[in-house]
DOMI-852618 format. One record per atom (N, C-alpha, C): residue in one letter; x, y, z; atom name. Coordinates in steps of 0.1 Angstrom, whole numbers, always signed. Atoms other than C-alpha are relative to their C-alpha. Layout:
BEGIN
+------+-------+-------+-------+------+
: zafi :    xx :    yy :    zz : tiba :
+------+-------+-------+-------+------+
:    a :     X :     Y :     Z :   CA :
...
+------+-------+-------+-------+------+
END
This chain:
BEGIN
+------+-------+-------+-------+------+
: zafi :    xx :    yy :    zz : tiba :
+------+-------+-------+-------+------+
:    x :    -8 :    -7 :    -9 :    N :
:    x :  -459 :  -230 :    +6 :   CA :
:    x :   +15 :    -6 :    -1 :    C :
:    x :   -14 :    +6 :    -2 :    N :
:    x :  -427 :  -255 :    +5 :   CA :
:    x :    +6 :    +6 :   -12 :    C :
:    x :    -7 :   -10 :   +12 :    N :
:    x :  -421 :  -239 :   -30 :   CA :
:    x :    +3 :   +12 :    +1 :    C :
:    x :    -4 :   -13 :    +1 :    N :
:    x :  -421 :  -207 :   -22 :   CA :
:    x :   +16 :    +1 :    +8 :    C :
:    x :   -10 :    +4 :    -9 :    N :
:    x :  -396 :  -215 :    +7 :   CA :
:    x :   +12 :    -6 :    -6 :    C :
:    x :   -14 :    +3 :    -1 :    N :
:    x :  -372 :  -234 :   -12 :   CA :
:    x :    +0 :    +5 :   -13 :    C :
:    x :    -7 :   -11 :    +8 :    N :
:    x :  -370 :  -206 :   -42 :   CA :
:    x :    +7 :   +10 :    +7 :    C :
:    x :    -8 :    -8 :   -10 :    N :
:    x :  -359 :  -184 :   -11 :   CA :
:    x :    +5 :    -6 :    +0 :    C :
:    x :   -16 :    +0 :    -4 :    N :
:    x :  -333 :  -206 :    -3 :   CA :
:    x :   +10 :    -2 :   -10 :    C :
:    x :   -14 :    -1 :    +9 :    N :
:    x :  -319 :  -211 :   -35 :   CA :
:    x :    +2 :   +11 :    -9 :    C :
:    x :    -2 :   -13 :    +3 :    N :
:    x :  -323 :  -176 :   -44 :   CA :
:    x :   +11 :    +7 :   +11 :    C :
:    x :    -6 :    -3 :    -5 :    N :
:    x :  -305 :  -172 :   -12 :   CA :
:    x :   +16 :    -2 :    +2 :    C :
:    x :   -14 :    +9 :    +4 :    N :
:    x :  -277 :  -195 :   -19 :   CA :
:    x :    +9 :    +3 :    -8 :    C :
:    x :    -8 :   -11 :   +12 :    N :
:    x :  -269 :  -178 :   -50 :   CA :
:    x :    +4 :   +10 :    +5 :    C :
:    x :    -5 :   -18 :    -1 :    N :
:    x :  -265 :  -144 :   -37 :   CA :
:    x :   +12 :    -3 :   +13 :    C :
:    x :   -12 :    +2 :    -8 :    N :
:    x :  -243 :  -160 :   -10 :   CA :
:    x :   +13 :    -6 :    -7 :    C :
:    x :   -13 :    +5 :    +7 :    N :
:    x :  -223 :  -179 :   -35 :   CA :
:    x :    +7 :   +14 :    -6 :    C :
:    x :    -9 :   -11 :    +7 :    N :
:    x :  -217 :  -146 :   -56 :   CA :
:    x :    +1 :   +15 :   +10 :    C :
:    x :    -7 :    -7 :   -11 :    N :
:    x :  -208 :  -123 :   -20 :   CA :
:    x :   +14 :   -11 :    +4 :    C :
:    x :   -12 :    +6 :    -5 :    N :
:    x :  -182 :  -150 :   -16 :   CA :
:    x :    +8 :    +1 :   -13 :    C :
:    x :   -12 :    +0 :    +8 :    N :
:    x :  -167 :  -147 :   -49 :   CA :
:    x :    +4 :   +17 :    -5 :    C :
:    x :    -3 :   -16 :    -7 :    N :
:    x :  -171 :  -106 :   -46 :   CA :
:    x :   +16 :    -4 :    +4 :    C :
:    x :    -9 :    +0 :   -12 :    N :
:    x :  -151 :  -110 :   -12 :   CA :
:    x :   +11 :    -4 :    -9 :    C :
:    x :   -18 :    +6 :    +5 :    N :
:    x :  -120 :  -133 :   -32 :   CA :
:    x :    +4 :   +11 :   -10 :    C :
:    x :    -7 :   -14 :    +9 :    N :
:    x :  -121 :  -110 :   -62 :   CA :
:    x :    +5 :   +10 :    +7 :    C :
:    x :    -7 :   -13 :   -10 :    N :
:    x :  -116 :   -78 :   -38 :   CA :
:    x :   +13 :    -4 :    -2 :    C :
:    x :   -18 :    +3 :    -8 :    N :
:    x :   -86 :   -96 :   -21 :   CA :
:    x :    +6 :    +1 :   -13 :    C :
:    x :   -11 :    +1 :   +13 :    N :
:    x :   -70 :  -109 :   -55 :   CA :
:    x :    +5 :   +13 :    -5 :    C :
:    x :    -2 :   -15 :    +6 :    N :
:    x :   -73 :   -76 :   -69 :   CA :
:    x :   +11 :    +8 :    +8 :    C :
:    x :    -9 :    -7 :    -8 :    N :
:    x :   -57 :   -59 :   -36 :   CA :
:    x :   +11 :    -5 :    +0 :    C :
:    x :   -18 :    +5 :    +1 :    N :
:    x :   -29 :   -85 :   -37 :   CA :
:    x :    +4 :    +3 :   -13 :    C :
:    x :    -4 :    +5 :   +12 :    N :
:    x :   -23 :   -81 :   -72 :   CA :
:    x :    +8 :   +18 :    -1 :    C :
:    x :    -8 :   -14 :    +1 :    N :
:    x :   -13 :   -42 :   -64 :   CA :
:    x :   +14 :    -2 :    +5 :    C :
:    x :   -17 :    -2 :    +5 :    N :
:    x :   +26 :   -30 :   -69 :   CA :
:    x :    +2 :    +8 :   +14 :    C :
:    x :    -9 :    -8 :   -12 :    N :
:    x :   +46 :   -22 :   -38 :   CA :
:    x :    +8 :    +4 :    -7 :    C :
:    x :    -2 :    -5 :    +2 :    N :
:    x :   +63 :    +4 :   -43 :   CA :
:    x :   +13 :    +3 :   +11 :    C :
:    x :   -13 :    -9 :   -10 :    N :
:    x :   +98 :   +16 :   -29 :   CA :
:    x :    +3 :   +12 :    -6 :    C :
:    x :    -2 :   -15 :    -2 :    N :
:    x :   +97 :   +48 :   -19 :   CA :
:    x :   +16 :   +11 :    -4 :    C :
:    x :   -11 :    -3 :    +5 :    N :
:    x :  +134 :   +52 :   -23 :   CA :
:    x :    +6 :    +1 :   -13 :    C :
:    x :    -4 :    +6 :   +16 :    N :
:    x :  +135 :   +39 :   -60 :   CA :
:    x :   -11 :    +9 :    -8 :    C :
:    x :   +15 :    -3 :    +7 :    N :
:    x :   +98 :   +51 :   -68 :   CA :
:    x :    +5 :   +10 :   -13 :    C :
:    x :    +3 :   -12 :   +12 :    N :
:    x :   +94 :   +72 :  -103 :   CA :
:    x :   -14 :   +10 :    +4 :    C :
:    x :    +8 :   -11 :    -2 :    N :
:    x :   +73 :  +102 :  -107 :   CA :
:    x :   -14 :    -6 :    -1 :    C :
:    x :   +14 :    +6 :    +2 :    N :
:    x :   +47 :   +82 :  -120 :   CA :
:    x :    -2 :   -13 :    +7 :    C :
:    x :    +6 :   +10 :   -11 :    N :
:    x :   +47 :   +51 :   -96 :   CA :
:    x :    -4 :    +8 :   +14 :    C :
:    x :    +9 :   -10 :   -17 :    N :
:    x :   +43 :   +80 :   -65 :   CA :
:    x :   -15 :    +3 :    +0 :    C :
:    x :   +13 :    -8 :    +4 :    N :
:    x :   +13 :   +92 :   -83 :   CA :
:    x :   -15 :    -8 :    +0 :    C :
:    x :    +6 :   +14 :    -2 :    N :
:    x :    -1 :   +55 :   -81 :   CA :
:    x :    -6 :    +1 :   +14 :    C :
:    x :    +5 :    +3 :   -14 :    N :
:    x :    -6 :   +57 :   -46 :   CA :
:    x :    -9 :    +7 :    +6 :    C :
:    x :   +15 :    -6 :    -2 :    N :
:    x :   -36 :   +66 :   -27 :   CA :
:    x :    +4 :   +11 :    +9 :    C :
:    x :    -6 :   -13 :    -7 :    N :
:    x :   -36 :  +102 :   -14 :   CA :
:    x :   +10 :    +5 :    -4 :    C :
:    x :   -11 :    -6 :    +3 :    N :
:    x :    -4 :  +110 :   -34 :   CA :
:    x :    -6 :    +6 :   -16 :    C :
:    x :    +2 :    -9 :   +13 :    N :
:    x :   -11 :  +140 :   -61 :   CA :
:    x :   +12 :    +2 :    -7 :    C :
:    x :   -17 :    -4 :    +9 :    N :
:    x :   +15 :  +154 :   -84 :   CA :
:    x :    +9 :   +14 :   +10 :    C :
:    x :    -9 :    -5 :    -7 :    N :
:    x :   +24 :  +178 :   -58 :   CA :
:    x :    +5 :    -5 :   +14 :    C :
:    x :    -7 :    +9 :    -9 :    N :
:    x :   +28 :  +154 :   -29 :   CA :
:    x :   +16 :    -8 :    -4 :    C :
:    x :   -12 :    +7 :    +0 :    N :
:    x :   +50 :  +132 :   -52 :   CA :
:    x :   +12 :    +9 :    -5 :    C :
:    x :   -12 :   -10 :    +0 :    N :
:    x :   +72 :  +162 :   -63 :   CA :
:    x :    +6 :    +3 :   +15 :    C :
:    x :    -6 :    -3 :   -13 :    N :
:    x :   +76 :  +170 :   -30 :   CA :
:    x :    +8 :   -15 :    +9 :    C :
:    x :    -8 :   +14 :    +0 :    N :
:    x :   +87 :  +134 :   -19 :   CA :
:    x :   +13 :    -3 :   -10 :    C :
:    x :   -11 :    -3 :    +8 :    N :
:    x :  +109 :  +133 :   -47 :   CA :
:    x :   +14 :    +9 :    +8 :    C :
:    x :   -12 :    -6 :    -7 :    N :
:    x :  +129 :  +160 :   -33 :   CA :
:    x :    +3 :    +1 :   +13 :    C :
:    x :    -8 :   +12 :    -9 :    N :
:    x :  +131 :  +147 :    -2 :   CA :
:    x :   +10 :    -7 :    +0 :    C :
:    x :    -7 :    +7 :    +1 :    N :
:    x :  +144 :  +120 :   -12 :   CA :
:    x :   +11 :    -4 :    -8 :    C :
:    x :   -10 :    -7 :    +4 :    N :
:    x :  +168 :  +133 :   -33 :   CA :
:    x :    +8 :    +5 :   +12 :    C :
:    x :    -4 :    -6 :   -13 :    N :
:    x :  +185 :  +147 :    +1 :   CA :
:    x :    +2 :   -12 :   +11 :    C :
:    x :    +6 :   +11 :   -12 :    N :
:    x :  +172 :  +120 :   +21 :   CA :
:    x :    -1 :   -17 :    -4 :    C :
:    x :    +7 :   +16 :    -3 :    N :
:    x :  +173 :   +82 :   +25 :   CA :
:    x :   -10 :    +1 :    +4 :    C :
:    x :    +9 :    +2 :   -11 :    N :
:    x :  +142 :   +74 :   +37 :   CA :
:    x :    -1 :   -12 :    +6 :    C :
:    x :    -9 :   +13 :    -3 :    N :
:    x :  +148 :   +47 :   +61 :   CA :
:    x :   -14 :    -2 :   +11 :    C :
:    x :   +11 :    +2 :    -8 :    N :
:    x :  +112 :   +48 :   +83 :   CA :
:    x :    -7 :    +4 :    -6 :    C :
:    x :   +11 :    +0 :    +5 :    N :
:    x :   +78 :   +52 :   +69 :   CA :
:    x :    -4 :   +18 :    +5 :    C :
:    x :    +2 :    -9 :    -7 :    N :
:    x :   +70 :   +81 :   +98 :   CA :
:    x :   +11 :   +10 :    -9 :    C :
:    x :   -10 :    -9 :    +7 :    N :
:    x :  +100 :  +101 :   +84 :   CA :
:    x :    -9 :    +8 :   -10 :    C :
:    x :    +4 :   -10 :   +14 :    N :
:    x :   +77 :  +114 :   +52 :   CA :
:    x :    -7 :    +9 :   +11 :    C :
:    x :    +7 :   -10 :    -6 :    N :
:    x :   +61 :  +135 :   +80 :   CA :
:    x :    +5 :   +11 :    -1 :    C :
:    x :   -10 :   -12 :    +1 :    N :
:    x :   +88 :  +160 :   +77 :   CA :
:    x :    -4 :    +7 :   -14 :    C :
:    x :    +2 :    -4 :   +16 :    N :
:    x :   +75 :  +168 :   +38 :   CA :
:    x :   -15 :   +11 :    +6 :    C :
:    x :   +13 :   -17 :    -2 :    N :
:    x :   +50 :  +201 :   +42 :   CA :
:    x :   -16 :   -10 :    -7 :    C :
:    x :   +11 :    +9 :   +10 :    N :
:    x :   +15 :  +182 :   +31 :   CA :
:    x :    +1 :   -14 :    -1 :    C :
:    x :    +7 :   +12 :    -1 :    N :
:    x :   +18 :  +149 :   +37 :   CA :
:    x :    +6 :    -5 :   +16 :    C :
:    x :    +2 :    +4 :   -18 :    N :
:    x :    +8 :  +135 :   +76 :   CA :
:    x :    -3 :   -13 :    -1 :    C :
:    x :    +6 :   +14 :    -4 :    N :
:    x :    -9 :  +106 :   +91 :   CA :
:    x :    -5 :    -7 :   -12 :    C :
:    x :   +10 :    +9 :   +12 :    N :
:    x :   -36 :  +102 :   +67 :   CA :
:    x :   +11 :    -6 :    -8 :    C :
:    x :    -7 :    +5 :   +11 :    N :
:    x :   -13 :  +100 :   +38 :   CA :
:    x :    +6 :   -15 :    +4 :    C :
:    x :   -11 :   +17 :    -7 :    N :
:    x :   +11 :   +76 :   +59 :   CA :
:    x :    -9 :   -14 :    -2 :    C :
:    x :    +8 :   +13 :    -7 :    N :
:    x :   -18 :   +51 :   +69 :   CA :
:    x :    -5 :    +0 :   -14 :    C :
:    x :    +8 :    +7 :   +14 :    N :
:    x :   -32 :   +50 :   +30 :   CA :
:    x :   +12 :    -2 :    -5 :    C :
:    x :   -12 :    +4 :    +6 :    N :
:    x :    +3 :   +42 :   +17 :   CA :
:    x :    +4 :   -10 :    +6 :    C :
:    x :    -5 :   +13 :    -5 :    N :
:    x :   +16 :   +19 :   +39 :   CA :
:    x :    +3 :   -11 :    -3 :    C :
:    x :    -2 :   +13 :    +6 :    N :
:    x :    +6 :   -13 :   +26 :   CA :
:    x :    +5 :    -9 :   -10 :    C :
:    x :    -6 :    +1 :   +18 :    N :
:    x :   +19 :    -4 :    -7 :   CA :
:    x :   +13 :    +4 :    -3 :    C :
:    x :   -11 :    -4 :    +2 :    N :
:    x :   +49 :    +4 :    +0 :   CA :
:    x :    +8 :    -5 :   +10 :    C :
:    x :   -12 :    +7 :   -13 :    N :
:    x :   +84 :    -5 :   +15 :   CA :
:    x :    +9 :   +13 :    -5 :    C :
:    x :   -11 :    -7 :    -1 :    N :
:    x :  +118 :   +14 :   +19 :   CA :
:    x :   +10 :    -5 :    +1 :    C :
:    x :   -10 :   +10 :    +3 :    N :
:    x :  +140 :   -14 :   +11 :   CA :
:    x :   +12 :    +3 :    -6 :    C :
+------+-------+-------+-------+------+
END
């Protein structure tokens, strides 16, 4: 019986060591993504972002062509991109 018991816990130990190095990879990975200014952005760094197609970032584009954009909320005024968009972009972007 104590064998069985302490192959469970170091079977258990393991799968907690490699959920903890999961968990760090994730992060690393998500820090290691490119913020993006919206103002500066290319056609192909808009296209980078989550929720943004090639007709969202056209349409941004000419926005901002026209338009400083000087608050995040502002891209609401673009026909096709709202909240959602807003709240998946956000993190990855500034308007610096």
């Amino acid at each position: 019986m104590k064998v069985c018991t302490c192959r469970k816990l170091v079977v258990l130990a393991i799968v907690a060591v490699v959920a903890v190095i999961a968990v760090n990879f994730a992060a690393y990975s998500i820090q290691q993504e490119q913020i993006i200014n919206l103002n500066t952005a290319t056609y192909e760094e808009l296209k980078e972002l989550p929720l943004v197609d090639t007709k969202k970032a056209n349409k941004l584009l000419e926005y901002r062509n026209e338009n400083n954009i000087e608050v995040l909320d502002e891209l609401k005024r673009i026909n096709g991109i709202g909240e959602v968009t807003i709240e998946a972009i956000k993190d990855r972007t500034n308007i610096d």
